[in-house]
C-alpha positions in Angstrom: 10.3 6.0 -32.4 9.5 6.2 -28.4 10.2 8.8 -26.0 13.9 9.9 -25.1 15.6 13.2 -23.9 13.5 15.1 -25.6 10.2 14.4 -27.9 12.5 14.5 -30.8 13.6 11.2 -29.9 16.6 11.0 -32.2 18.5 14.0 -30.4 20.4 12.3 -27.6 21.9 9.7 -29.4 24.8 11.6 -30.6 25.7 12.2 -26.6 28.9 10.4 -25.5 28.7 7.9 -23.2 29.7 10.6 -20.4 27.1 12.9 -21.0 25.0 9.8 -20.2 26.5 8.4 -17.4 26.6 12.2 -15.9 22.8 12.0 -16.5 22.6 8.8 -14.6 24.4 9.6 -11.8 22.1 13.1 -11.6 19.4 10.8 -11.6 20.4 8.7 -8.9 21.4 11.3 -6.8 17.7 13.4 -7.4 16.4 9.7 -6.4 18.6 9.2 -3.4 17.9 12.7 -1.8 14.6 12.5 -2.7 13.9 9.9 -0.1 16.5 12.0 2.4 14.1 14.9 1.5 10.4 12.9 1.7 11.5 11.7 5.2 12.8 15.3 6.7 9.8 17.4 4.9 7.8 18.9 7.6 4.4 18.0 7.6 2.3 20.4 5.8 -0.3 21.7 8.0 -2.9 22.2 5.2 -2.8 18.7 4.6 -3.7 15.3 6.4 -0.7 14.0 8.0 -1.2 10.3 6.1 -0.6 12.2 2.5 2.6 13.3 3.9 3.7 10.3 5.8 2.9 8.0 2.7 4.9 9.3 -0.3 5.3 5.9 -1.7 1.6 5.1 -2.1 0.2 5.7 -5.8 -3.6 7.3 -6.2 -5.9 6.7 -9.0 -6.9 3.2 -10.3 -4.3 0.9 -11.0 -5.9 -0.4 -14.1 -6.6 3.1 -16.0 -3.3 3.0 -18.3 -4.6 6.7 -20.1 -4.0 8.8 -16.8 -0.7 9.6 -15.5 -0.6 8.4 -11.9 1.1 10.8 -8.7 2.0 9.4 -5.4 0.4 11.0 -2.4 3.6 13.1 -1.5 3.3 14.7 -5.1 -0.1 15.2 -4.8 0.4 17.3 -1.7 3.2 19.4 -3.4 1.9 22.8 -4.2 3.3 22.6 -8.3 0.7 19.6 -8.6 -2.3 21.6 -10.1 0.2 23.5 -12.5 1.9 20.1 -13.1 -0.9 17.0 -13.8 -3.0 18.4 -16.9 0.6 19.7 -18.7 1.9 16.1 -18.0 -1.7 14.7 -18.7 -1.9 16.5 -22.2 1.3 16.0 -23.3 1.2 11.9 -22.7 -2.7 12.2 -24.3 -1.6 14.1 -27.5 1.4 11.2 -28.1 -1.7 8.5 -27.1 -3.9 10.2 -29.6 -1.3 11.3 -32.0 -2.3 15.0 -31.6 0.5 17.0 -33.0 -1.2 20.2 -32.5 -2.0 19.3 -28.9 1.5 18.1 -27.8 3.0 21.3 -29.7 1.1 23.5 -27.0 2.3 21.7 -24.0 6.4 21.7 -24.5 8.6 24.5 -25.3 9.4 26.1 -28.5 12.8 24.7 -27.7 11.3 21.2 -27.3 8.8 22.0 -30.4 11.4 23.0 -33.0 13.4 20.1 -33.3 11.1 18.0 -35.6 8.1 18.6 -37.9 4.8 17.5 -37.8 5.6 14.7 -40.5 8.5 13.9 -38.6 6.6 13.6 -35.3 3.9 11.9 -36.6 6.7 9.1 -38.0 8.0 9.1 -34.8 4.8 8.3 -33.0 3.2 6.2 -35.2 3.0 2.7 -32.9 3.6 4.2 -29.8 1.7 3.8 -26.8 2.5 5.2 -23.5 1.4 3.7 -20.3 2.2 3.0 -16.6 2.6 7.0 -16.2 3.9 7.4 -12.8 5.1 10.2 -10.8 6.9 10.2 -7.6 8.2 13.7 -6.5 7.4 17.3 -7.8 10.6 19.9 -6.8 9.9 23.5 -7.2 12.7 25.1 -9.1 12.9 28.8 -9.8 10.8 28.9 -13.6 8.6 26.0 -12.5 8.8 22.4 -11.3 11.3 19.6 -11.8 8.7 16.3 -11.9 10.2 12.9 -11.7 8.1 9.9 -12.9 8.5 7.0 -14.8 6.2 5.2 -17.5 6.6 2.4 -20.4 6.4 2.8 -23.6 5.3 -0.5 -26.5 6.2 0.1 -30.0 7.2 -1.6 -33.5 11.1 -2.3 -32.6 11.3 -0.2 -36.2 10.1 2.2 -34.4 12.3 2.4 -31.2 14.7 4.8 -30.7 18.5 4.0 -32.8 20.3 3.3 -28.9 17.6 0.7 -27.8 15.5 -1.3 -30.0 13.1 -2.8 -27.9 9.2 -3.7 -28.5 9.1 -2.3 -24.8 10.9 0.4 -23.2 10.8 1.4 -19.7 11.7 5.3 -18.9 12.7 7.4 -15.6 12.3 11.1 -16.6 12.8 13.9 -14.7 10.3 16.5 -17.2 11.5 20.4 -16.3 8.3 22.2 -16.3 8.9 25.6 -17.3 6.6 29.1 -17.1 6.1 30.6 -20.3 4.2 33.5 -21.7 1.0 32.0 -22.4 1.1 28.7 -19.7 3.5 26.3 -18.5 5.2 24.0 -20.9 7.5 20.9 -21.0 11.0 21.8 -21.9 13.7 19.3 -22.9 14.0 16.1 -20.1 16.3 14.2 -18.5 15.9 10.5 -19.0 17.7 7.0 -18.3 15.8 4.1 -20.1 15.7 0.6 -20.9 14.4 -2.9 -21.8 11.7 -3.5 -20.3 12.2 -6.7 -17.7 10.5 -10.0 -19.6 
């Protein structure tokens, strides 16, 4: 299996098709107004004005596929030190297959739906790469992060709706506070074939 809605990778495909085109359209719209909103942020004055005026621009190095990648304009939000090692750990316990490590990094809501055999199945050829994230939105228990990344896998493997060797995902991950940290709780995603 490969990432979907949630971690449990099997629980959206029972949605109807409206539920998913209402998630689409959500999607689109956090996309459209987040260029509306990058363009008419004021310029923070604790930062240099080029991380604000370049929100497209990615930082790291291109050719590490382990790290998840931010764009200048998400690393100046103030949520990015609470968001990059939650998003980091979760995508490096799926890498490394480290049940015990992605279990502390989502929710119990998140958590609950599958076992560790289950997850393990789940997992077992996956490899997530291309980690990207282009905008970090404070909401009231957290952050709302929108990113994208691919994911390879054995097309046994691939989620029921789209069997593919690759998959391509946009996410928008809700990162929520919780008693003992901030976890990921159940995400918003649109995916598909990755482009030959």
């Amino acid at each position: 299996m490969t990432p979907q809605a949630s971690p449990n990778r099997s629980t959206l495909t029972w949605l109807i098709p409206i539920t998913l085109l209402i998630a689409v359209c959500a999607l689109v719209g956090g996309l459209i107004a987040r260029q509306l909103y990058a363009t008419s942020k004021p310029v923070d004055t604790k930062q240099p004005p080029a991380v604000v005026n370049t929100p497209a621009a990615p930082h790291g190095d291109p050719d590490d596929t382990t790290s998840v990648h931010y764009t200048a304009f998400a690393i100046a939000d103030p949520n990015y030190d609470l968001v990059q090692p939650v998003l980091q750990k979760y995508f490096n316990a799926i890498n490394h297959r480290d049940f015990k490590a992605w279990r502390q990094v989502v929710t119990g809501e998140v958590g609950n739906h599958q076992t560790e055999a289950d997850w393990r199945d789940g997992y077992k050829t996956t490899v997530d790469k291309g980690m990207f994230v282009y905008r970090i939105v404070d909401t009231d228990q957290g952050a709302d992060v929108f990113g994208t990344f691919t994911s390879t896998q054995d097309v046994a493997d691939a989620p029921p709706d789209l069997k593919a060797s690759c998959i391509q995902w946009n996410v928008v991950w809700p990162i929520v506070k919780s008693s003992d940290g901030f976890r990921i709780d159940v995400p918003v995603i649109v995916s598909k074939k990755c482009d030959a």
